[in-house]
C-alpha positions, 0 to 999 in steps of 0.5 A, spaced: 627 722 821 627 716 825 622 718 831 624 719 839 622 713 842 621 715 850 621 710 856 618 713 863 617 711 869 622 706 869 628 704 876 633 706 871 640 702 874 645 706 873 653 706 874 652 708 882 645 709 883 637 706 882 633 712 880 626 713 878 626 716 871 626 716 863 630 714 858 629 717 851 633 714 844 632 715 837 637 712 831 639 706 835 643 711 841 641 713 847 639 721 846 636 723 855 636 720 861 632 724 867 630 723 873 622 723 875 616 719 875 612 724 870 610 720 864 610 726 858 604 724 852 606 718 848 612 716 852 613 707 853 611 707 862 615 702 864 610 701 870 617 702 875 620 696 871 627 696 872 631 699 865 638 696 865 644 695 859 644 690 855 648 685 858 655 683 856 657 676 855 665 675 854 666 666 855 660 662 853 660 656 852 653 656 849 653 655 842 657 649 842 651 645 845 647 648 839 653 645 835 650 638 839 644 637 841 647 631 843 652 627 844 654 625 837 649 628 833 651 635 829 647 641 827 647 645 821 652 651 823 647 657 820 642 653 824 646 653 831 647 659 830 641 663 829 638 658 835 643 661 840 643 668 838 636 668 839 636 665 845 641 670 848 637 675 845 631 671 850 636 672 856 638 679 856 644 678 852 646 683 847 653 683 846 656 675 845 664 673 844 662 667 841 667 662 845 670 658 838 675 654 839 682 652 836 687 646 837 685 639 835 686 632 836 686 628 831 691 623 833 690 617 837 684 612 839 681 616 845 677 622 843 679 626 837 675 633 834 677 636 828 678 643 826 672 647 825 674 655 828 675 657 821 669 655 818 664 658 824 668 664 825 666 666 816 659 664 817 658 668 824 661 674 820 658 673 814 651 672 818 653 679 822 654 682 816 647 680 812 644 683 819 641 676 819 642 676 828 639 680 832 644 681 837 651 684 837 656 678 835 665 678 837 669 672 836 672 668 841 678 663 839 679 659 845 686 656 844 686 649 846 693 649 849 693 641 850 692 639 842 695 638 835 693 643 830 693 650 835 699 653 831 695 651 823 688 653 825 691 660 828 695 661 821 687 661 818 686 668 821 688 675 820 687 681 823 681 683 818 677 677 822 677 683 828 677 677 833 676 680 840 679 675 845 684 670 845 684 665 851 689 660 853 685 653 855 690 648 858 685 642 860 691 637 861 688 633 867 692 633 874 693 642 874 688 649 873 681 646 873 682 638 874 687 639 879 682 635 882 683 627 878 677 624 881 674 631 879 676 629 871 675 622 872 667 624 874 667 629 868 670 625 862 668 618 863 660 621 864 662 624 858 665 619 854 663 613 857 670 611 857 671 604 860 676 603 865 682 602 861 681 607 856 680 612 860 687 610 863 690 611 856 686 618 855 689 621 860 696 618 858 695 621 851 694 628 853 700 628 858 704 626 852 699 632 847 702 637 853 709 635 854 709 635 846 706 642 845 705 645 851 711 650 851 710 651 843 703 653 844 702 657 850 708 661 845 704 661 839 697 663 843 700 670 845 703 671 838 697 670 835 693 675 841 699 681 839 698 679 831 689 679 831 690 685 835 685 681 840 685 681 848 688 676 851 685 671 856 687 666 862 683 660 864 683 657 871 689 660 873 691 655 880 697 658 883 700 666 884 706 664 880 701 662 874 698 669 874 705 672 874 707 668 867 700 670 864 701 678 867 708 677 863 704 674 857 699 681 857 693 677 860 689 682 861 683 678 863 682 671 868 677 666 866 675 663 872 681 663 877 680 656 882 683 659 888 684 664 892 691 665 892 690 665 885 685 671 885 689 675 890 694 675 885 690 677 879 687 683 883 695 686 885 697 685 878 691 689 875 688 683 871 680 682 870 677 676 874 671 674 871 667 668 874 661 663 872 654 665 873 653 658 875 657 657 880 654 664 884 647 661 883 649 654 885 653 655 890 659 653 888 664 650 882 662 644 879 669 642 878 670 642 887 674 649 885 673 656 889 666 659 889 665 665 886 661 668 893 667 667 896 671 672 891 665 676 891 665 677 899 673 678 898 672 683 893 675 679 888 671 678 883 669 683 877 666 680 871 660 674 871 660 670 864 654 666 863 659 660 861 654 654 860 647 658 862 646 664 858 639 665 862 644 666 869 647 671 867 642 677 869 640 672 875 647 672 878 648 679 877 642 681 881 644 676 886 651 679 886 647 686 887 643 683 894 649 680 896 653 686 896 647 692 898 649 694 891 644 692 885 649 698 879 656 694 882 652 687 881 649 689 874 656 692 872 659 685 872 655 683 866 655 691 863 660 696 864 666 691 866 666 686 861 665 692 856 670 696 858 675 690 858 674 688 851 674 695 849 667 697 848 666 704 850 660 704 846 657 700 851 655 698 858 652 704 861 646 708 861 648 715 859 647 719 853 651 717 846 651 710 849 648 704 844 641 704 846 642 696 849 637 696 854 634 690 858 627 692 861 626 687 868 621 686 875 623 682 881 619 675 884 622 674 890 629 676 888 629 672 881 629 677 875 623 676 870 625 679 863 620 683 859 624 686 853 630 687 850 634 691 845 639 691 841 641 698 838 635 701 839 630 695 835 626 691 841 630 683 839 625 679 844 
């Protein structure tokens, strides 16, 4: 029989309130949770630290920057991944939707990238199911709307693969998140190092790639959400109309909506917005779009991502908690909420019979200091 572990002494943030209090778990769930500072005979005193779900990641673009460190460089998979699942562990993360996407160029003279979802989405299983990581891993298929391959690469899973959302990503410059030019011109030539003309003849190709494809793969993107059984997702939703075509596919989830309008209209058709960590913490969007403050003083706002800095997370739900006088609301935007959206109810919440995910954290001047992390009840970092 697997002994009792008790935490005492602990600020558990729970779903409407911070209370001094103990937490007790055995067999990776979550079996008591008391109020009180009492601290009973071999329990964990937690000196007052504050006790929190683990949190919950659904869009990261993390694992592709352990893909390549740098900029022509690729890593080994197994190795990538096993980076990123421990440094997701390091940040509080315990359950990631790994961002994977599908759709490639591998026509013209600019900037193509092949097929790799299929291949990474078998290791991060096979992985999985060794018990080989540390946190708890989902597959994200970010569909790449303005590309050559989409319908193929889908046709390569089946609803065995259990993949738990499909996103539609459409970054054909001039619209969504570059409807700002010079915002794509600044973005890829300081990426690619394009010349002049070359950047010229990018942007042609990728006008053509979306006047080809554009139509068949938006069709194919929420055919294959409906077949995978997965949750379907919008990205840089810009205008009201965008979201009224994303509620009629079956969106359920907005990534990053660039306007207000755009976030009005997702919370009247009753679809999630979800927006970077980075830009709560750095006080905008580095692509010139709508600030996730702005959102959050708009009510506008109920899901953080971490996007390209998992160490944000936490961060950016404390600062949502200070800028709400509301630490539970700001730290349901990277427990409950994300989890609740994807289906997970097995998560996201301190009470009894929940998953025993937990994140152990103190304060210095607002900045969140994490301490410890467990994934289903095994301290992971």
């Amino acid at each position: 029989m697997t002994e009792q572990t008790i935490f005492a002494n602990a600020s558990l943030i729970l779903n409407d309130e911070v209370v001094r209090g103990l937490l007790a778990i055995k067999d990776g769930i979550i079996t008591r949770v008391d109020h009180g500072s009492h601290v009973p005979k071999g329990a964990v005193d937690l000196g007052g630290d504050f006790l929190a779900p683990g949190l919950v990641e659904l869009h990261t673009d993390n694992l592709e920057r352990h893909l390549s460190p740098r900029p022509k460089v690729d890593w080994p998979y197994r190795a990538a991944i096993l980076a990123h699942d421990r440094e997701l562990a390091g940040t509080g993360i315990t359950t990631v939707f790994d961002a994977i996407r599908v759709g490639s160029i591998v026509s013209g003279t600019s900037k193509r990238y092949g097929k790799y979802a299929r291949r990474m989405a078998d290791e991060i299983l096979g992985m999985r199911a060794a018990g080989l990581l540390r946190i708890s891993h989902h597959i994200h298929l970010r569909a790449e709307i303005c590309s050559e391959t989409l319908v193929d690469e889908f046709a390569e899973f089946t609803p065995k693969d259990r993949i738990g959302i499909v996103s539609m990503m459409d970054h054909t410059p001039g619209q969504r998140q570059f409807s700002d030019l010079s915002k794509f011109e600044t973005y890829v030539r300081g990426k690619y190092t394009f010349g002049d003309q070359e950047y010229l003849d990018y942007v042609d190709f990728l006008y053509g790639l979306q006047a080809k494809f554009g139509t068949r793969h938006e069709a194919a993107t929420v055919e294959a959400a409906k077949h995978l059984g997965a949750a379907l997702a919008s990205h840089d939703d810009t205008t009201p109309e965008q979201v009224i075509a994303s509620q009629a596919y079956g969106v359920t989830i907005a990534e990053f909506p660039t306007t207000v309008a755009a976030a009005d209209a997702c919370h009247a058709h009753g679809i999630a917005t979800i927006m970077g960590a980075p830009n709560l913490i750095r006080g905008g969007s580095h692509s010139g779009n709508v600030a996730a403050a702005e959102l959050a003083d708009l009510d506008r706002l109920d899901i953080l991502s971490s996007d390209y800095v998992p160490a944000g997370l936490l961060m950016a739900a404390v600062q949502l908690g200070d800028l709400w006088d509301d630490l539970p609301r700001g730290i349901a935007t990277v427990t409950s909420q994300p989890a609740k959206v994807v289906g997970l109810t097995d998560r996201g919440s301190l009470q009894e019979g929940q998953r025993a995910d937990l994140i152990r954290f103190a304060t210095l001047d607002g900045t969140p200091v994490l301490k410890e992390t467990w994934c289903g009840g095994t301290r992971v970092s």
